[in-house]
C-alpha positions as CSV (number, residue, x, y, z in Angstrom):
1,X,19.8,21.9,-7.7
2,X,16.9,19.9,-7.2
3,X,13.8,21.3,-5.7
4,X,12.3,18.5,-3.4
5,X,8.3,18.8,-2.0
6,X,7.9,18.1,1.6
7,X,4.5,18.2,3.5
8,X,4.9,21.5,5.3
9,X,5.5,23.2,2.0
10,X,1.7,23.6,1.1
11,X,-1.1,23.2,2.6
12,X,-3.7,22.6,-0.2
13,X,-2.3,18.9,-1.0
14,X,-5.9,17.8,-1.1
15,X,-7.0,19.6,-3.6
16,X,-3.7,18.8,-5.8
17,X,-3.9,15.4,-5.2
18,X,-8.2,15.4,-5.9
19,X,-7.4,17.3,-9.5
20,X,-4.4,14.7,-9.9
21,X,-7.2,12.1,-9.5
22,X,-9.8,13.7,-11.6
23,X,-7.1,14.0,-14.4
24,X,-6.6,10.6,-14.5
25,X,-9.8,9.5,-14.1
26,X,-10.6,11.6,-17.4
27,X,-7.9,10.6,-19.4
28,X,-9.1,6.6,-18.6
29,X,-12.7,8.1,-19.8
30,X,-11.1,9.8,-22.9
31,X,-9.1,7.2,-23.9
32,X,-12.5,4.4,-24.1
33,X,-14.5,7.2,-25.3
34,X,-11.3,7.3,-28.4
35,X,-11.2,3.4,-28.8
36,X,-15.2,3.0,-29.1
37,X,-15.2,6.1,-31.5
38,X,-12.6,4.2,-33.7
39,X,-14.7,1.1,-33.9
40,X,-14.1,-1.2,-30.5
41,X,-16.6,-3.3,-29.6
42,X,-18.8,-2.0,-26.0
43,X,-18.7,-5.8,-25.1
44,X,-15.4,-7.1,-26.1
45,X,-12.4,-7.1,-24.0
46,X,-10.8,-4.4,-24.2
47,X,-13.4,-1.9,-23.4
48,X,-14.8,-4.2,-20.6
49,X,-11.4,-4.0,-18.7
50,X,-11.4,-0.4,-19.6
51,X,-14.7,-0.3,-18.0
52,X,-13.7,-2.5,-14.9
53,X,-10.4,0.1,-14.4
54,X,-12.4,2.8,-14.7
55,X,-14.8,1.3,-11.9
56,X,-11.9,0.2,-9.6
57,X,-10.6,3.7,-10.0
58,X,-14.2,5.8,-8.9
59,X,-13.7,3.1,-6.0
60,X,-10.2,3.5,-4.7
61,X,-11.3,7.5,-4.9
62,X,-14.4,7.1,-2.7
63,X,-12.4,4.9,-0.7
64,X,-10.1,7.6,0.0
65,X,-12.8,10.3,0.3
66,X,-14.5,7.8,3.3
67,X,-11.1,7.5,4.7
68,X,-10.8,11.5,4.5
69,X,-13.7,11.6,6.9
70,X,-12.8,10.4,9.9
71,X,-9.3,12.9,9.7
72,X,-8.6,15.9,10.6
73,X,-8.1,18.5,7.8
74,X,-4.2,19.0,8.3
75,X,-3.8,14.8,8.5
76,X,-5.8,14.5,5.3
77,X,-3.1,17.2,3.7
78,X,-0.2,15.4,4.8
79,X,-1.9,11.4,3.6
80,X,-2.5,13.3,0.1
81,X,0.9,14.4,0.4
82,X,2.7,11.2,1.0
83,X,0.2,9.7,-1.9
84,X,1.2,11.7,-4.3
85,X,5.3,11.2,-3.4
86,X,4.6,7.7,-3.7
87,X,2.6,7.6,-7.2
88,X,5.3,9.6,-8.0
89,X,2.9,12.8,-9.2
90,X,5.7,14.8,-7.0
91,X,9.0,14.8,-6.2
């Protein structure tokens, strides 16, 4: 039997979804931090687009937070909950 998440399950989705997004963020951090350690160059390629991602990521997360403002705190529960189901962080 399969345990399946719905909305009215929880109601701290927010904060599961904002330490989802911190752990991500963290491991894109980590994972630059790793390369320049083992010798990429700051300036090439790779850690430029690592950069940008990183960048793009802080965005879409501020993004979200602005959207966050303007809800109430039971819709912002049930938006984190249905973006998690469909990054697949949930079931």
């Amino acid at each position: 039997m399969s345990y399946r998440s719905r909305v009215t399950d929880r109601d701290d989705w927010f904060e599961i979804w904002e330490d989802d997004k911190e752990s991500i963020l963290q491991t894109m951090i980590k994972n630059m931090a790793s390369d320049l350690d083992h010798g990429y160059d700051y300036f090439g390629k790779s850690i430029t687009e690592q950069r940008k991602a990183i960048e793009e990521y802080r965005k879409e997360i501020d993004d979200a937070y602005d959207k966050f403002k303007s809800m109430e705190d039971k819709e912002v529960n049930r938006w984190c909950f249905y973006d998690l189901k469909k990054r697949g962080a949930i079931i």
